[in-house]
C-alpha positions in Angstrom: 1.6 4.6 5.1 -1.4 5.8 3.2 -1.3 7.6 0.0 -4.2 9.1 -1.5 -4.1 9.2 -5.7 -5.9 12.6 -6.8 -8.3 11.6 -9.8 -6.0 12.6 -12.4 -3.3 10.1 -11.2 -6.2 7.9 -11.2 -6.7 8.0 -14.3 -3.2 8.0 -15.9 -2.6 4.8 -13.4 -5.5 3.1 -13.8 -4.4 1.4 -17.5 -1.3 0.0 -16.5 -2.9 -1.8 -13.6 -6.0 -3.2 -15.5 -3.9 -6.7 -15.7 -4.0 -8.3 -12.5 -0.4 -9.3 -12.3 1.0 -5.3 -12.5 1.4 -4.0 -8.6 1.9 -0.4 -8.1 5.3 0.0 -5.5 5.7 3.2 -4.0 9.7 3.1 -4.7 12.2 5.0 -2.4 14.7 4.9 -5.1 18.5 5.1 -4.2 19.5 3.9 -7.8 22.7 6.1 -8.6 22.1 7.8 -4.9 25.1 6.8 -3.3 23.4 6.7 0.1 20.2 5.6 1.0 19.7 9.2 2.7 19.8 10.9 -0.7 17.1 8.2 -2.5 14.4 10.2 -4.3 10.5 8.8 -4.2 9.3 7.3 -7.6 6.2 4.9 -8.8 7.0 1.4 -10.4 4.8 -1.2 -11.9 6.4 -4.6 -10.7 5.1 -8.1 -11.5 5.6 -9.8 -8.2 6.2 -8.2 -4.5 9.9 -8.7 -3.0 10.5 -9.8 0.4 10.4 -6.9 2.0 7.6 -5.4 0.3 4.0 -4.2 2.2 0.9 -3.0 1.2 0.2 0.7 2.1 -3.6 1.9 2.3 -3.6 3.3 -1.1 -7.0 5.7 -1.5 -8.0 4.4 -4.5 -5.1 2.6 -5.7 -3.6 -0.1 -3.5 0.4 0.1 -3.8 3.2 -1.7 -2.2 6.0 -0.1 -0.6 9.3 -0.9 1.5 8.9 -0.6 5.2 12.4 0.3 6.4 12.1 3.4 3.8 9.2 4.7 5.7 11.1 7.1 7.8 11.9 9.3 4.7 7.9 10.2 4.5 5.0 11.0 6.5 2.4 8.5 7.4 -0.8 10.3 4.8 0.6 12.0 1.0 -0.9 12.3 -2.2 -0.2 11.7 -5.5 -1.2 14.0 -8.3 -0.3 14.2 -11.7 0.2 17.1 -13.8 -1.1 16.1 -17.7 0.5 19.2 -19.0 3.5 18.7 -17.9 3.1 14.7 -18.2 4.8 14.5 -14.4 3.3 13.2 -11.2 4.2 15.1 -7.6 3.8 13.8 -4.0 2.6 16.1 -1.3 1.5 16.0 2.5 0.1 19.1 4.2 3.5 20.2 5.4 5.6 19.3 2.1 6.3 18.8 -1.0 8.4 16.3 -1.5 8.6 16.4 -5.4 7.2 18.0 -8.2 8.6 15.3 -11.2 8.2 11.9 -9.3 9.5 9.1 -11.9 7.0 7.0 -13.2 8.7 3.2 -14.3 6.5 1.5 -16.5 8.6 -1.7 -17.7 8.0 -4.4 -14.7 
């Protein structure tokens, strides 16, 4: 998976990752979802990896992200983010997949 991070979610990232323990995860989050089919894609700051996490080829940023949950995406997106409206949104040429992707700070 690779996900390229547009300068402005570069720079609305790059604080919360200045301390080498904070990871960026890609998140495939199903929380409240009922079915894995209906999970919505969100960024979290995590202290440590799980098991099943992998590193994506982030372009700046390096993130982690769940394998199995790659089917719901396309193998190259972005990530931009939207000051005005204090949001970030993930693209690919063909979609968008969301306009308000939730950012979880608290690791």
């Amino acid at each position: 998976m690779i996900i390229t991070f547009t300068d402005s979610a570069v720079r609305k990232l790059a604080p919360y990752l200045e301390e080498d323990a904070i990871k960026l995860k890609f998140l495939h989050d199903t929380e409240g979802c009922g079915c894995v089919v209906s999970g919505v894609p969100a960024l979290q700051l995590v202290v440590e990896p799980s098991q099943h996490d992998s590193e994506g080829e982030g372009r700046p940023l390096p993130f982690l992200y769940e394998r199995r949950h790659e089917v719901f995406y396309e193998p190259s997106m972005r990530i931009d983010y939207d000051a005005a409206r204090d949001t970030f949104s993930l693209k690919s040429d063909n979609q968008i997949y969301t306009t308000s992707m939730r950012f979880m700070t608290a690791p």
